[in-house]
Structures are given as C-alpha cells and as structure tokens.
C-alpha positions, 0 to 999 in steps of 0.5 A, a space after each residue: 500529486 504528480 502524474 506518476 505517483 497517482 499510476 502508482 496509487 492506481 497501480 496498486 489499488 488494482 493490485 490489491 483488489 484483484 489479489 487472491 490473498 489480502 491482509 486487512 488491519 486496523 488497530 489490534 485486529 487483523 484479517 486475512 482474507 485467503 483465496 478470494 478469486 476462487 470461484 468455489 466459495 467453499 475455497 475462500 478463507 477468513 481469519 480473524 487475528 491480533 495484530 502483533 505490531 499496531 499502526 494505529 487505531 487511525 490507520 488501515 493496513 491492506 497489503 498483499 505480496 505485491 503491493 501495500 496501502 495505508 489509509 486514513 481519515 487525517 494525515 498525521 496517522 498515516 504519515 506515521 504508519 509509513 515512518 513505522 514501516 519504513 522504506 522496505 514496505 514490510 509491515 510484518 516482520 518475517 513475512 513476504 507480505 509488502 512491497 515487492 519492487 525496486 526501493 521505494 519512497 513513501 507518498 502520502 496524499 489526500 485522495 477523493 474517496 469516490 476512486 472506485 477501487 479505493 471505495 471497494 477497498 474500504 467496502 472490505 473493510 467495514 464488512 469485516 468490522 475494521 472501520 465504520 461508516 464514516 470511512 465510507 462517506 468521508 469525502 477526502 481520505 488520506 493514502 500512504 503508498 510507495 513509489 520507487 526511487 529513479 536511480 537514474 536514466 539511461 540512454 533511452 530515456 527510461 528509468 534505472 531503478 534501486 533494488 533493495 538487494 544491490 542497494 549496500 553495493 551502490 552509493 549513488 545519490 538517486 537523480 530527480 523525482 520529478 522527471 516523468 516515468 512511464 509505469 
C-alpha cells in the first residue's frame, strides 16, 4: 500500500471514530448510531433497520457524512461492494451519507486488524450484533476506501483535485497516482 492511501485509510478511520452520527451495516441489518459524542446519555440514539440495498453478508459498511469504509474477512467481498458503490461513495441512494470529497478511486487492501482505530470500529460492531468474534481476532482483515484522484499539480508541487461537480465540464485524463500528496 503506498504512503498516501494508508494517511487515507488513517484519515478516515479517525473521521469515522470520532463522528457523532455513524451508519452501521452488514447483510440486512443496518444501525444507526446518532449523537454518539453527546456527553448526556440520554442523547445518544440507536436504531435498528432493514438495510434496502445488501452489500453482502461478507461486508461491513460504516459510513458517515464525511467518510466510508468497507470491511471484510476476504478480499473478493469487499472488492464487490466497491464496484456495487461505485465511485461517488454514496451507498445510500438519496442520502448525503458517504464520501464528501473531490473524485475518488477505490483502494482496497488487507490491513493488521491491531490499527486501533480499525479494532474500535469493529468493537461497535459486534456489540451491536453485526459481526462475530472472529472479525475481532482475525489477524488481517481486508479494507476498501476512497482516495481522491490527482487531476494534476500546480506550479507549487501541490495537487489539483476533480470535484464531482465539474467533472462533465473537464475531459482530462488525471496524471499519476503515484506521485506523492500531502493529506
């Protein structure tokens, strides 16, 4: 995994932990956890849901506003799911749960399940009943998450990055993802 996409994959498991409201899913159960950093309990908020569209009984989902993540025990399951989501990063359709940033290729890569951040994600998890014990002492479990795509650089060195928004306005091929970029 090169250098920039693990500041992404640390980027947005920060993101997701620290996020008040988070959407949980796996198979046909969804939950959504809402006001997680209040400091009155009474506050927080969980529901339980059918999920509408299924990624897979193989996959975890946790998404937020700002960030998405897929999660799974093998490769093939989570390679899926990101081809099922597409490039957007919306998983829901309607919804402005998902990827919030410039446009974005998938990366899908095996990652130590001791990343701690990673771990508390799927603590959550399974005390809300989505996975089981062995996603929590799998030694490698397999990530999928977005990386935005380097339209190209500009007299500085820094990146110029796609926004959906503009994307049918420009027709340019984006220049290579292997040259560094700061996050």
């Amino acid at each position: 995994m090169r250098e920039v996409d693990f500041r992404q994959l640390r980027a947005a498991l920060e993101s997701l932990n620290a996020s008040t409201d988070l959407v949980l899913e796996r198979g046909r159960v969804r939950v959504t956890l809402s006001h997680q950093c209040s400091s009155y309990v009474s506050r927080r908020r969980v529901r339980f849901d059918l999920a509408l569209r299924q990624l897979g009984e193989d996959v975890l989902l946790v998404v937020n506003y700002r960030k998405i993540l897929l999660v799974g025990l093998t490769a093939d399951p989570v390679a899926q799911a990101a081809e099922t989501i597409g490039r957007d990063g919306r998983p829901f359709e309607g919804s402005q749960l998902g990827w919030d940033g410039p446009w974005a290729r998938w990366v899908a890569e095996p990652v130590s399940s001791g990343i701690g951040q990673l771990h508390g994600l799927i603590r959550v998890a399974h005390e809300y009943g989505l996975v089981g014990r062995e996603w929590m002492e799998a030694p490698l479990l397999h990530v999928a998450f977005l990386v935005p795509v380097v339209l190209e650089w500009d007299e500085d060195g820094r990146p110029i990055f796609l926004w959906p928004e503009y994307y049918s306005e420009l027709e340019s091929e984006p220049v290579d993802q292997d040259l560094p970029v700061e996050v």
